[in-house]
One Martini backbone bead per residue (centre of mass of N, CA, C, O) as a GRO file, in nm:
protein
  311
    1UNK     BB    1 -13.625   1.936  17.707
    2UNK     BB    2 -13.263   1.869  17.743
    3UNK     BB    3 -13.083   2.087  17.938
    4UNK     BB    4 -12.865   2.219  18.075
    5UNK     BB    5 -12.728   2.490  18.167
    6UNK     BB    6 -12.788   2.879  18.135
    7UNK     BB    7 -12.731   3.049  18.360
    8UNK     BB    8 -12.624   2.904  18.686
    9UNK     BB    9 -12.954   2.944  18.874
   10UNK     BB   10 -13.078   2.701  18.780
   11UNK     BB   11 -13.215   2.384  18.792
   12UNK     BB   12 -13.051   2.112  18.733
   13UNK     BB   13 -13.268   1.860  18.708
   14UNK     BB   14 -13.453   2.016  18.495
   15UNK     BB   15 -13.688   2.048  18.250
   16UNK     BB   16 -13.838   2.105  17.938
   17UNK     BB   17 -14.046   2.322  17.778
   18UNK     BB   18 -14.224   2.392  17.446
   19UNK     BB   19 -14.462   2.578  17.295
   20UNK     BB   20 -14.685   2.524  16.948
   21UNK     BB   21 -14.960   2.684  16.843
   22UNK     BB   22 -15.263   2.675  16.560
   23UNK     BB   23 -15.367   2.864  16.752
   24UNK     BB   24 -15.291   3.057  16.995
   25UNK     BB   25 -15.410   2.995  17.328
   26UNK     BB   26 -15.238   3.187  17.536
   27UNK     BB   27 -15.189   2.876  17.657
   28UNK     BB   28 -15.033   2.576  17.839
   29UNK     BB   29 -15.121   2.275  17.966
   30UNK     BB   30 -14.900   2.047  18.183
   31UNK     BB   31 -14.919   1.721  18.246
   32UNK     BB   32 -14.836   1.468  18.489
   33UNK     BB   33 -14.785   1.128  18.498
   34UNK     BB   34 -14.706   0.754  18.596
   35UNK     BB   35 -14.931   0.701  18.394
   36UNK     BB   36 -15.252   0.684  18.195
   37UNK     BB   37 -15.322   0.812  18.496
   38UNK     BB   38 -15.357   1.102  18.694
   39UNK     BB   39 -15.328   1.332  18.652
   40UNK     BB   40 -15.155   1.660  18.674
   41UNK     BB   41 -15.029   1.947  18.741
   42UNK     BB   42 -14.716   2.120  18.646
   43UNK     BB   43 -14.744   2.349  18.426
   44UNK     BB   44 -14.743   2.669  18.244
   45UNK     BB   45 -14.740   2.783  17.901
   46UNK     BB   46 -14.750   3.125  17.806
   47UNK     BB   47 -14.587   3.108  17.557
   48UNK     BB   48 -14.465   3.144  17.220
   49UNK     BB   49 -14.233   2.960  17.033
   50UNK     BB   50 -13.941   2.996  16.884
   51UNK     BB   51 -13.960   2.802  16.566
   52UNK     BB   52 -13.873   2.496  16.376
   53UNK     BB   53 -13.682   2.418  16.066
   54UNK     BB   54 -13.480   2.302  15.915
   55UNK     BB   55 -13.313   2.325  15.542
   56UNK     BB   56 -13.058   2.185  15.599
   57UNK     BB   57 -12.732   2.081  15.657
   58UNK     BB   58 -12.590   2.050  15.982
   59UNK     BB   59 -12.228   2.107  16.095
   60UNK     BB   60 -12.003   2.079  16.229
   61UNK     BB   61 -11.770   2.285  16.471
   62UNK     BB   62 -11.624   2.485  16.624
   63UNK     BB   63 -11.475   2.548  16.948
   64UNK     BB   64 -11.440   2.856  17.158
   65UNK     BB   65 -11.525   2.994  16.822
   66UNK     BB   66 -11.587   3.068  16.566
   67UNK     BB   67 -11.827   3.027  16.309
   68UNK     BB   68 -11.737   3.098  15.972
   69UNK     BB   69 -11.860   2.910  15.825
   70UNK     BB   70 -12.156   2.835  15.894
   71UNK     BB   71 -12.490   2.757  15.790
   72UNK     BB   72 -12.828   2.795  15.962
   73UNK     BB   73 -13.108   2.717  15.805
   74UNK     BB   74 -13.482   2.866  15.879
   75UNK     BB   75 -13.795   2.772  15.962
   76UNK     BB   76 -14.051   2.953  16.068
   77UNK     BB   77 -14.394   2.919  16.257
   78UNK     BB   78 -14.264   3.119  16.494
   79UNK     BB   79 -14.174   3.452  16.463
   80UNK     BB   80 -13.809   3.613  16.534
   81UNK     BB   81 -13.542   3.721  16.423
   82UNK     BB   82 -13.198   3.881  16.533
   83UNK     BB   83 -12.918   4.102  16.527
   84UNK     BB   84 -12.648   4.119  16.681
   85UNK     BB   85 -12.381   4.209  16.856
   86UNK     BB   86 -12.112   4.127  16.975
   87UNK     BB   87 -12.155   4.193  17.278
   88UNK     BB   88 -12.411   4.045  17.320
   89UNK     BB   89 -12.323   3.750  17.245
   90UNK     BB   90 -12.122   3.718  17.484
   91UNK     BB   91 -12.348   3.783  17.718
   92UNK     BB   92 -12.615   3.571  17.568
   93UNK     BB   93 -12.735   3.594  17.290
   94UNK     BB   94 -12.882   3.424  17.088
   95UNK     BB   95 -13.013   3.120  17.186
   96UNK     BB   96 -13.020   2.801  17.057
   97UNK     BB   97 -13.158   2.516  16.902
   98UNK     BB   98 -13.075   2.152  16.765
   99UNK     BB   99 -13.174   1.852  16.692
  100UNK     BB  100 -13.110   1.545  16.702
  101UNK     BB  101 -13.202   1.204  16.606
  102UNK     BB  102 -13.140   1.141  16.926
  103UNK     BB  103 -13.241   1.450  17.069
  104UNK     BB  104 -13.039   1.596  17.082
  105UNK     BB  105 -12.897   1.889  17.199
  106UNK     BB  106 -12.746   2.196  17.031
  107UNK     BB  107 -12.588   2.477  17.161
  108UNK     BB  108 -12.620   2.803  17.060
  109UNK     BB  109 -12.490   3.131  16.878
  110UNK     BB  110 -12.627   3.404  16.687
  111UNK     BB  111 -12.545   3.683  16.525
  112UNK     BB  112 -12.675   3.666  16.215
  113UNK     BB  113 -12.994   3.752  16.088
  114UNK     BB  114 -13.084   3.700  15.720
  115UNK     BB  115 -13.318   3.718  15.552
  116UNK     BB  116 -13.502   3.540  15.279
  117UNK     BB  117 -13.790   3.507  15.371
  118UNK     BB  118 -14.067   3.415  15.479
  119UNK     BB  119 -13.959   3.272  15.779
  120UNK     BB  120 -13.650   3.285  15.655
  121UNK     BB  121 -13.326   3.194  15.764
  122UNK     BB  122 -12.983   3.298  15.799
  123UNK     BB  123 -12.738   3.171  16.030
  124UNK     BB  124 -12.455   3.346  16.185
  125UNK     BB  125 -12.204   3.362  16.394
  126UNK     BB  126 -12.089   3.078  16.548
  127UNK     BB  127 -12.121   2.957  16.899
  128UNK     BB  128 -12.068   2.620  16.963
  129UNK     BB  129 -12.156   2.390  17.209
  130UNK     BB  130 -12.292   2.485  17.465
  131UNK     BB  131 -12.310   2.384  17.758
  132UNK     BB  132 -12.184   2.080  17.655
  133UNK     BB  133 -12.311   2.046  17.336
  134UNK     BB  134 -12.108   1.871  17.127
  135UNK     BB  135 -12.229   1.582  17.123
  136UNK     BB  136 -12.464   1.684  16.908
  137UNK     BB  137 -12.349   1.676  16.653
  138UNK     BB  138 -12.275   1.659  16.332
  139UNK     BB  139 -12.235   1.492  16.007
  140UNK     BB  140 -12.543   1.575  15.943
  141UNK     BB  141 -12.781   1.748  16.079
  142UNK     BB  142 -13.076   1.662  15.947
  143UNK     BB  143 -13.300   1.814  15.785
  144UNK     BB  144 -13.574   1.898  15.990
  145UNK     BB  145 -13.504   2.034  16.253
  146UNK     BB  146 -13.531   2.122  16.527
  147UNK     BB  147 -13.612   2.491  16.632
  148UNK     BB  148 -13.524   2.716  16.924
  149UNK     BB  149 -13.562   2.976  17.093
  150UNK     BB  150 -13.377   3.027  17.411
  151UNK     BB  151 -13.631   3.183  17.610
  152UNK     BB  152 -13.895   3.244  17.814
  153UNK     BB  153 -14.045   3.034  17.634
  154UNK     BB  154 -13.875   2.846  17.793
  155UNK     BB  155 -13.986   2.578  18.043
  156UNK     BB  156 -13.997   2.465  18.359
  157UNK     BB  157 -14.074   2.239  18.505
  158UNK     BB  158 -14.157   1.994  18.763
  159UNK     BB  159 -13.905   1.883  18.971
  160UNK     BB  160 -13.743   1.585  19.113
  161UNK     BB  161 -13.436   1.455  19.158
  162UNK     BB  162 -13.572   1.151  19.181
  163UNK     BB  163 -13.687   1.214  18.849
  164UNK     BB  164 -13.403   1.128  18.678
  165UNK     BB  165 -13.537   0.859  18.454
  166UNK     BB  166 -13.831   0.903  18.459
  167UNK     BB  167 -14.076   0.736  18.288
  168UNK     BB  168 -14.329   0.963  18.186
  169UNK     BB  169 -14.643   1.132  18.140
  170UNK     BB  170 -14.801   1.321  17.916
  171UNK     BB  171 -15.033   1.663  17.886
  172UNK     BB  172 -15.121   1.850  17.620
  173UNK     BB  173 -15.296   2.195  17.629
  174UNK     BB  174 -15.538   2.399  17.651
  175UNK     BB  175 -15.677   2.563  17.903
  176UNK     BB  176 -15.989   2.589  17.775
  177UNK     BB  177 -15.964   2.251  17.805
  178UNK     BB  178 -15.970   1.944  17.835
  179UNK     BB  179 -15.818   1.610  17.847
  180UNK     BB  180 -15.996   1.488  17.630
  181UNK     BB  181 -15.956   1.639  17.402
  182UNK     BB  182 -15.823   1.629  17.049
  183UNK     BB  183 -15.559   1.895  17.136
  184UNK     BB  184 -15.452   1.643  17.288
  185UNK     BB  185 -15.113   1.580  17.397
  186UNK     BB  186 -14.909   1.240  17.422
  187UNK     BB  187 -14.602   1.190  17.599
  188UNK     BB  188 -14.297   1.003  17.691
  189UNK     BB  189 -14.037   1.084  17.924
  190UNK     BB  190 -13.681   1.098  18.035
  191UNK     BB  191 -13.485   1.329  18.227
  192UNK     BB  192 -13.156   1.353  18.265
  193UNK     BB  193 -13.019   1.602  18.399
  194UNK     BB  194 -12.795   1.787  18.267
  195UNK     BB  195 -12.777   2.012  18.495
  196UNK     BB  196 -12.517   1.783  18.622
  197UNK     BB  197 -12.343   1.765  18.392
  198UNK     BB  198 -12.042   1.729  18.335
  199UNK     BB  199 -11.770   1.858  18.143
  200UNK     BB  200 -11.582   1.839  17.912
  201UNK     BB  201 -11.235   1.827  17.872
  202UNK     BB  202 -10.915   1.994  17.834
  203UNK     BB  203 -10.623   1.991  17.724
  204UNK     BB  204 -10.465   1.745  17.674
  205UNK     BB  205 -10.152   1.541  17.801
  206UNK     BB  206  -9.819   1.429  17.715
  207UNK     BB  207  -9.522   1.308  17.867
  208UNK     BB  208  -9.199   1.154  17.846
  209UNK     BB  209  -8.980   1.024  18.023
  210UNK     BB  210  -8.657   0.933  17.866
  211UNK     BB  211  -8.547   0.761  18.113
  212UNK     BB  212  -8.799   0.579  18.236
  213UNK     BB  213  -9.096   0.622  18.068
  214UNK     BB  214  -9.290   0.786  18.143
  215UNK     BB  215  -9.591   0.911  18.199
  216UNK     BB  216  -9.768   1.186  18.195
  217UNK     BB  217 -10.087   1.325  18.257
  218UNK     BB  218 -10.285   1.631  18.158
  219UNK     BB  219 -10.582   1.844  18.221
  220UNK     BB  220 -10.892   2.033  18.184
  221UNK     BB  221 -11.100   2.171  18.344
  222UNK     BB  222 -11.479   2.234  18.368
  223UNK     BB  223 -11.753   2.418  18.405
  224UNK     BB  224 -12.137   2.454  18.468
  225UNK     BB  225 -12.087   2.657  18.696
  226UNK     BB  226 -11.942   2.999  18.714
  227UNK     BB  227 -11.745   3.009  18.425
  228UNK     BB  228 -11.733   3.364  18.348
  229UNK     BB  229 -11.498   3.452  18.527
  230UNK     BB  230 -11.174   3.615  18.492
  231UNK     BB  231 -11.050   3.678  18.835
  232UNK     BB  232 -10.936   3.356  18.826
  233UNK     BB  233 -10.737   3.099  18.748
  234UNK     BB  234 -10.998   2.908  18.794
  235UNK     BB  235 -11.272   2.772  18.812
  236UNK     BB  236 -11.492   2.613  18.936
  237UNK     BB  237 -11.606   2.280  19.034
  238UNK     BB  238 -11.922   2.243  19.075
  239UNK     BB  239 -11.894   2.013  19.254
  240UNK     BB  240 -11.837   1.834  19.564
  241UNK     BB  241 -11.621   1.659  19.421
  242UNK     BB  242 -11.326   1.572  19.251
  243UNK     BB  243 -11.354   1.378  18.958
  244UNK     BB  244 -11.247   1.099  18.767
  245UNK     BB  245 -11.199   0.899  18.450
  246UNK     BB  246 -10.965   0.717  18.311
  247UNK     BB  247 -10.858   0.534  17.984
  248UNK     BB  248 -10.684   0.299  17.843
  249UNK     BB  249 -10.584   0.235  17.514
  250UNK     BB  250 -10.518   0.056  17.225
  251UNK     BB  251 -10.659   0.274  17.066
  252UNK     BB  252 -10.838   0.457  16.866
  253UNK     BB  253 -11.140   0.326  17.015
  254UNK     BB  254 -11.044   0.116  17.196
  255UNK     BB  255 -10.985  -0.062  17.420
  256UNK     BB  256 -10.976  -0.119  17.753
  257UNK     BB  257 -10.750  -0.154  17.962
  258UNK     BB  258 -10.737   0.089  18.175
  259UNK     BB  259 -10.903   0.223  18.499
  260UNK     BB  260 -10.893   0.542  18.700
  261UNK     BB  261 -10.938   0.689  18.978
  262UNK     BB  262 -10.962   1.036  19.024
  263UNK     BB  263 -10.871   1.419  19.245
  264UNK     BB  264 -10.720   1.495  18.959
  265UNK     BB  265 -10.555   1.660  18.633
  266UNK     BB  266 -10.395   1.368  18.662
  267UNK     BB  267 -10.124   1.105  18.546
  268UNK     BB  268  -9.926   0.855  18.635
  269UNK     BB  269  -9.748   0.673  18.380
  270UNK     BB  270  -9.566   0.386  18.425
  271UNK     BB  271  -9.381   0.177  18.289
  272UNK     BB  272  -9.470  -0.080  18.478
  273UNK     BB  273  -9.757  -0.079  18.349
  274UNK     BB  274  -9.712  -0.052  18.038
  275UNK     BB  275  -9.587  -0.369  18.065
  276UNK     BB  276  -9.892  -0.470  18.142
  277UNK     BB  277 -10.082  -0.360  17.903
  278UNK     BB  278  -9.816  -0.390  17.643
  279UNK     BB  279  -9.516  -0.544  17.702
  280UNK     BB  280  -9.430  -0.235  17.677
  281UNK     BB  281  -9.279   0.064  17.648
  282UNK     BB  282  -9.481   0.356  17.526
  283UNK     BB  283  -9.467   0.621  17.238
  284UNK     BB  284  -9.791   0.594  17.264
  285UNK     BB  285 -10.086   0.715  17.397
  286UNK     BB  286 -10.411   0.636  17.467
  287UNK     BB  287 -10.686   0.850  17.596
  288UNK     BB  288 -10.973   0.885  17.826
  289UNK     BB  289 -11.150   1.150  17.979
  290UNK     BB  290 -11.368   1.229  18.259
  291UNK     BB  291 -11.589   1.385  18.453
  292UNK     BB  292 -11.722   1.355  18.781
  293UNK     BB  293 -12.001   1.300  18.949
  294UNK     BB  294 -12.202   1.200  19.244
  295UNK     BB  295 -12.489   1.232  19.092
  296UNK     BB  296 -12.454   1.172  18.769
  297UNK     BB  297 -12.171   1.113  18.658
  298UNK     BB  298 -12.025   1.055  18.406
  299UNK     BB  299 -11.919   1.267  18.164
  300UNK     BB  300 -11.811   1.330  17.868
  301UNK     BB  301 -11.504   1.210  17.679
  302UNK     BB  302 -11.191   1.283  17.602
  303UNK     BB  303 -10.975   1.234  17.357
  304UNK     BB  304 -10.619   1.104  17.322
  305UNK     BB  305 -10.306   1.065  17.147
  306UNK     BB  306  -9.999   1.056  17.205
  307UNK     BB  307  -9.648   1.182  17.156
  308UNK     BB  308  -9.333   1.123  17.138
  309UNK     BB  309  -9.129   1.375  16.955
  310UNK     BB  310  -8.812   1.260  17.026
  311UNK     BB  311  -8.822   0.945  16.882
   0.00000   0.00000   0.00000
């Protein structure tokens, strides 16, 4: 699994395994090499994942705030769900994973699990797209997609930053069991470091000043590490250095005319530049900011239209 920060003290380089089988051998021993031999031990999960899949299709939802709208019914093949109180899910409970069709993981958390049969829950009280996971939402991740409650048994993997990107190959099968068994399987993955990933900006927007024509334009950045502390003004940077990416666009979705590299949450369009751009100053700009890391590169882009509502 590649996931973000889940709690921002651990590892953010590194990857993650859940495994599940049945019946539980005890543990479960992952190898791992640069080629189809020459395996070595990476770690142990010692654990069994509590996990399944959806029974409907889950759609997006909002974020920041409950999700009371959507329900998302899963089958576990091992495990138990349960409701939490809304402090404890404020504070951390009850965290899941839910994959769709391109791979990516979208973490979520519910406050109440709801038994309908054995093994099959409805899951709500919905706070979606968590640790900058909203880019995996779908409408909808289809039936069927792999659910996982993120707990002690997903395990990180050994992981050095420089092996961010490379194709391993991986086998995985019981500690009882040696590597040529045919209870080991083998896939080949290449972790992308998400817990490097700075998160998409909030709140853009965009100001146009009558007289000049100039547009100013301001965002909010958000961290992936150590943003729950209510007691600063803002949270952390988070990142060795603060950078951006603007992107002037022709229009929602549209072609990039300019692109910017900044050092704040600011970014001053000048009538001068609009007329070098769409060939007169305009009363609406489409832009798209990105944070930028030094490690990782740009994070996911929020995209805003802004609009002159004077003109």
């Amino acid at each position: 699994m590649d996931l973000p920060l889940l709690r921002g003290d651990e590892a953010p380089h590194v990857g993650y395994i859940a495994a599940q089988a049945e019946p539980w051998p005890g543990a479960v021993a992952v190898y791992r090499s640069p080629s189809t031999s020459g395996y070595a031990l990476n770690t142990l999960v010692g654990a069994r994942a509590t996990s399944g899949k959806s029974v409907f299709g889950f759609y997006s939802g909002p974020l920041h705030r409950f999700d009371r709208s959507n329900v998302l019914r899963v089958k576990l093949d091992f495990g138990e769900l349960e409701s939490v109180t809304e402090e404890a899910l404020l504070n951390g409970a009850n965290v899941a994973g839910i994959e769709n069709e391109d791979g990516d993981w979208e973490l979520f958390q519910f406050q109440t699990a709801d038994l309908i049969e054995t093994g099959t829950y409805d899951l709500s009280g919905l706070l979606r797209g968590m640790s900058g996971t909203e880019g995996a939402m779908r409408d909808p991740v289809a039936p069927g997609a792999r659910f996982i409650l993120v707990n002690s048994a997903v395990t990180p993997l050994n992981m050095r930053p420089d092996e961010i990107g490379l194709a391993l190959s991986y086998k995985y099968g019981p500690t009882t069991e040696g590597l040529d068994a045919a209870s080991y399987g083998t896939r080949t993955h290449a972790f992308q470091g998400l817990g490097l990933r700075p998160l998409r900006p909030v709140h853009l927007q965009g100001k146009r000043d009558p007289e000049t024509g100039d547009w100013m334009f301001l965002w909010v950045r958000r961290t992936r590490a150590g943003g729950d502390s209510w007691q600063g003004l803002e949270v952390p940077l988070g990142e060795d250095e603060e950078r951006y990416q603007l992107d002037i666009l022709d229009g929602p979705g549209g072609d990039v005319l300019r692109t910017v590299d900044l050092t704040a949450p600011a970014f001053l369009y000048s009538a001068t530049t609009q007329n070098a751009d769409f060939g007169a100053p305009q009363w609406n700009v489409n832009i798209r900011v990105a944070q930028v890391s030094p490690v990782y590169g740009p994070g996911p882009a929020a995209e805003q239209l802004t609009y002159d509502y004077q003109h």
